[in-house]
C-alpha positions as CSV (number, residue, x, y, z in Angstrom):
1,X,131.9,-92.5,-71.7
2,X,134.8,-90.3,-73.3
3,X,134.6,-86.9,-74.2
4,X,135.2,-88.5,-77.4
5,X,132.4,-90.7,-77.6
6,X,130.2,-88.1,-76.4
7,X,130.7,-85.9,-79.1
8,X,130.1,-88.4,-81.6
9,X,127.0,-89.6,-80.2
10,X,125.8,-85.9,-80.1
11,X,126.6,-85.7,-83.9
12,X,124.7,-88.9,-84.7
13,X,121.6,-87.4,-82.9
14,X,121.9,-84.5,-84.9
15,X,121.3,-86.2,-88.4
16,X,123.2,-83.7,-90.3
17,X,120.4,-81.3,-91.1
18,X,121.8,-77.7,-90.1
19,X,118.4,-75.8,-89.9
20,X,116.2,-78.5,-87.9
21,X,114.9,-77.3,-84.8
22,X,115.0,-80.5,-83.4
23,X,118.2,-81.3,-84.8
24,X,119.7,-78.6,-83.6
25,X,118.3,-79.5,-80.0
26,X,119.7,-82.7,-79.9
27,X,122.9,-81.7,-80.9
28,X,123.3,-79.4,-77.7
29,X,121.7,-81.3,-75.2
30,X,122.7,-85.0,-76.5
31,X,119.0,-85.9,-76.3
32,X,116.4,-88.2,-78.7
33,X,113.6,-86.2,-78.8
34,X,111.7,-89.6,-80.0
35,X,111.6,-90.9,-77.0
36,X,108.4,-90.7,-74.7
37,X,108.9,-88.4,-72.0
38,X,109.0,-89.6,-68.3
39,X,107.6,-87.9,-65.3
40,X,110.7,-86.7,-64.4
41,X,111.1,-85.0,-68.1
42,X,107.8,-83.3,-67.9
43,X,107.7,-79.9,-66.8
44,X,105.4,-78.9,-64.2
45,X,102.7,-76.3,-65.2
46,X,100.7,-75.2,-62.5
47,X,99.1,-71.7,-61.4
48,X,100.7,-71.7,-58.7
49,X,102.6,-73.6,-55.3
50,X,100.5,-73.4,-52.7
51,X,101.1,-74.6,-48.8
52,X,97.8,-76.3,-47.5
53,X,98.0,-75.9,-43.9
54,X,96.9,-79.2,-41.3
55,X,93.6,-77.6,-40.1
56,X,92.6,-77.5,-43.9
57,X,94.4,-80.3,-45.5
58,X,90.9,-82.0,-46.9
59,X,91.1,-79.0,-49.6
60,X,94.1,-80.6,-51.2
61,X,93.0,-82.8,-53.7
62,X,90.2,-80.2,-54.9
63,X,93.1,-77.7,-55.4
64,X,94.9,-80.1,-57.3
65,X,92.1,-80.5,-60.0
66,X,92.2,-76.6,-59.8
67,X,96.2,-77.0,-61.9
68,X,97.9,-75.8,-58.4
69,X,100.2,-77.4,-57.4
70,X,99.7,-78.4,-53.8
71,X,101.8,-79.2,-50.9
72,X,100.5,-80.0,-47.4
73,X,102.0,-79.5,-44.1
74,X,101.9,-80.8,-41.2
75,X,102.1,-79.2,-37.2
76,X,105.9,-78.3,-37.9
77,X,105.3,-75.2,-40.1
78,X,105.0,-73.7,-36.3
79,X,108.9,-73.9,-36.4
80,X,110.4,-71.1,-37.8
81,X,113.6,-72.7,-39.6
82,X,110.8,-75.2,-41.4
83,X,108.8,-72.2,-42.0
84,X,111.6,-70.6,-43.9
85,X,112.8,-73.3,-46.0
86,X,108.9,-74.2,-47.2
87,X,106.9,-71.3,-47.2
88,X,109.1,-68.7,-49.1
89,X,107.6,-67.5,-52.5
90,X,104.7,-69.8,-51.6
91,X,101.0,-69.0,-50.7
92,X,100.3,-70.5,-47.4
93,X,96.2,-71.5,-47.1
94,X,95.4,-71.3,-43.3
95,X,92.3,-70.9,-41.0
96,X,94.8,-69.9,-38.4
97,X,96.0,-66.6,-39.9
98,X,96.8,-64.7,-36.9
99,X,99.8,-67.2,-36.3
100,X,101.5,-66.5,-39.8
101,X,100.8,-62.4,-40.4
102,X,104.0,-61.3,-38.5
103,X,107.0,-63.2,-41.0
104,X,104.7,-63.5,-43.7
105,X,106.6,-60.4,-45.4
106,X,109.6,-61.3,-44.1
107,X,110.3,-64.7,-45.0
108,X,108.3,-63.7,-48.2
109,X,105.2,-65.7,-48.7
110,X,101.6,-64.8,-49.2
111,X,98.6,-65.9,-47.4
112,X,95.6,-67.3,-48.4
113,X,92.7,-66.7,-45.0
114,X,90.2,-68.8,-44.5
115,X,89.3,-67.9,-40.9
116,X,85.7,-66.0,-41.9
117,X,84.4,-68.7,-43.6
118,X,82.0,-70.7,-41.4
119,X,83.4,-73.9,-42.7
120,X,85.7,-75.7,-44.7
121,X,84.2,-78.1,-47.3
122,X,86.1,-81.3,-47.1
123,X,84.4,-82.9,-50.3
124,X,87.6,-84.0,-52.5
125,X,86.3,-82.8,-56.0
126,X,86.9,-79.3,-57.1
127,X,83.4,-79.3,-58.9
128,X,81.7,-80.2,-56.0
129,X,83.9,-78.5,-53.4
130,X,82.7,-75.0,-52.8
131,X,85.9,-73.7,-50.7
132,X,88.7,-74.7,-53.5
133,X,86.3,-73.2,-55.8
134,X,86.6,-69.8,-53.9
135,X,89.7,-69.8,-53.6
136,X,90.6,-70.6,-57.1
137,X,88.2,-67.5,-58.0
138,X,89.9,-65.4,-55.7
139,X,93.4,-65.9,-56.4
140,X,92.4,-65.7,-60.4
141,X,89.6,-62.3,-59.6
142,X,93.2,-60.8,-57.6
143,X,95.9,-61.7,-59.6
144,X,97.5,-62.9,-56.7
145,X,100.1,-64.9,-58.5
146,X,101.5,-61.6,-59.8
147,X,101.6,-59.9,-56.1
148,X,104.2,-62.7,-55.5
149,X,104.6,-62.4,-51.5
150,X,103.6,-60.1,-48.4
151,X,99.9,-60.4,-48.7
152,X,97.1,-61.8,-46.9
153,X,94.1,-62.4,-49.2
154,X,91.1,-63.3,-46.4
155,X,87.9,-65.3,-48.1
156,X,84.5,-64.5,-47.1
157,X,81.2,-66.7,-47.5
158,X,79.5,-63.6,-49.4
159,X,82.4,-63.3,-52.2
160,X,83.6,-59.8,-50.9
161,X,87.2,-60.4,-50.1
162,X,89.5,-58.6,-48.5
163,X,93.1,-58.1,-49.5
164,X,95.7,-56.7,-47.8
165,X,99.8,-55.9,-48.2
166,X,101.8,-56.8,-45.2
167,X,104.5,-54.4,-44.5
């Protein structure tokens, strides 16, 4: 398509009305607004991105239903250059926190620790799951989405968490 033929498809979106939001809209971007949006369209609105590490992966589809956006990993976020590219301005969740507190400010991430609790529930609801439920309390009751990275927020069973900077 010419330059040409681009312009004048832009002006036929734009239906000649000078104040209309939408108008104006689809005369930048060249778009019918009309149209149903696909999934690629839709913007993603979640409360945060957080890493779900191996050891704890059943807690991924409760977190889901908790609006986070969830990614899980598998034994290779041991390597440092995978570490880098996946975890920065993430929150990892771990039970092996130990393993993570060193780069954790450096390759700037936070940390989500699960290593008091004396389990993990592995029931894939959030209602039902107890863990994701904690978790989504905690990172909501610390405002850990505005602390951005170099943290380490460890859960424990009686609701007294303990959060820490990592310097």
């Amino acid at each position: 398509m010419t330059r040409h033929e681009k312009d004048k498809s832009r002006k036929r979106l734009a239906k000649a009305v000078p104040n209309d939001p939408d108008a104006i809209i689809r005369r930048i971007l060249g778009k019918d607004l009309t149209r149903p949006l696909t999934e690629l369209d839709r913007p993603v609105f979640a409360r945060a991105v957080l890493v779900v590490d191996e050891g704890v992966a059943c807690l991924a589809a409760a977190l889901k239903e908790a609006n986070f956006l969830v990614i899980s990993v598998d034994s290779r976020i041991r390597e440092d250059g995978f570490r880098r590219s996946l975890l920065s301005d993430r929150i990892l969740v771990t039970a092996s926190t130990p393993a993570f507190l060193e780069d954790a400010p450096i390759v700037e991430y936070g940390i989500i620790g699960l290593d008091a609790l004396p389990a993990v529930d592995a029931v894939g609801t959030y209602k039902k799951n107890t863990t994701a439920r904690m978790i989504s309390t905690a990172f909501t009751k610390h405002c850990l989405v505005a602390k951005q990275y170099g943290f380490v927020l460890m859960l424990k069973p009686d609701g007294e968490h303990v959060f820490c900077r990592l310097e």
